[in-house]
C-alpha positions in Angstrom: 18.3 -247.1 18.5 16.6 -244.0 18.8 16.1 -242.3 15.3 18.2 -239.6 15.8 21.2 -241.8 16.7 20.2 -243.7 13.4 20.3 -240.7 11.4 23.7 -239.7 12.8 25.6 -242.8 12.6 24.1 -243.2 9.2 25.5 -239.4 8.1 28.8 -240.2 9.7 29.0 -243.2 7.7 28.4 -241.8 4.8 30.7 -238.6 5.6 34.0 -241.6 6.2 33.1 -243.3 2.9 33.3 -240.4 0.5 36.3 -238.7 2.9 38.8 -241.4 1.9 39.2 -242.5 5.1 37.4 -246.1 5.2 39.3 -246.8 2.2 42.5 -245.8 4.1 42.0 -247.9 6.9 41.1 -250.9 4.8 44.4 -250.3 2.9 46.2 -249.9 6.2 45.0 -253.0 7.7 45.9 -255.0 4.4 49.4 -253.6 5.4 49.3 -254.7 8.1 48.2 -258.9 8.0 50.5 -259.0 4.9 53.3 -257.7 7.1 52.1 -259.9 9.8 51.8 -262.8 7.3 55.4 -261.9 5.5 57.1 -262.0 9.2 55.7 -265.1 10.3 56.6 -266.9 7.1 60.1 -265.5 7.2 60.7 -267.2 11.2 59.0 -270.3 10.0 62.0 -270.6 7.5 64.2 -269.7 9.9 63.0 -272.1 12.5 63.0 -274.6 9.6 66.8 -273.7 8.6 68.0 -274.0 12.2 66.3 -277.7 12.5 68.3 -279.0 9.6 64.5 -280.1 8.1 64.1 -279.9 4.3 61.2 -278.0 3.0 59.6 -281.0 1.5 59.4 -282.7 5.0 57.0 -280.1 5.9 52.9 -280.8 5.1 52.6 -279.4 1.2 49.6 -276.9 2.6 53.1 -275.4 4.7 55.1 -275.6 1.7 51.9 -274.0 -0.6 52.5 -271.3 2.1 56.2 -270.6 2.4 55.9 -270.6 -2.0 58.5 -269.5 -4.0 61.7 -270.2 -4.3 61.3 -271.6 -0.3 59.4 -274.6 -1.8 62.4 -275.7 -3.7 63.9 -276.1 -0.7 66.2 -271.8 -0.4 65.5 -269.7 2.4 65.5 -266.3 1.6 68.6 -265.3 1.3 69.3 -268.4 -1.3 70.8 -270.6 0.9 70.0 -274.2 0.6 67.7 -274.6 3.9 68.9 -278.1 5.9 72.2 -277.6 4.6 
């Protein structure tokens, strides 16, 4: 790069780090994969409810991740899952 393209993506940068706004979109994408994450363990029980399978059928890593109350075996609306 050209030094004057280094200086200026250097100054903008520094301008979005003490603006707020990197620290925004970091805390917007966090929103976003622990949405992401919250829906896909939420259809995984769902899937898992509709199969008739138990929760501790499933791999433990799978049951680690579902956690909670789901590895006992209740889906989230306290239902025993298989059942």
């Amino acid at each position: 790069m050209t030094p004057t393209v280094t200086a200026a993506s250097t100054s903008f940068a520094s301008a979005m780090s003490q603006s707020g706004l990197g620290k925004a979109g970091w805390s917007i994408g966090a929103a976003l994969a622990s949405s992401a994450r919250n829906g896909a363990r939420k259809g995984a029980l769902w899937g898992l409810q509709k199969s008739g399978k138990e929760v501790e059928e499933l791999p433990v890593p799978v049951r680690k991740w579902l956690g909670g109350e789901r590895r006992r075996g209740r889906g989230d609306d306290g239902e025993q899952l298989g059942g």
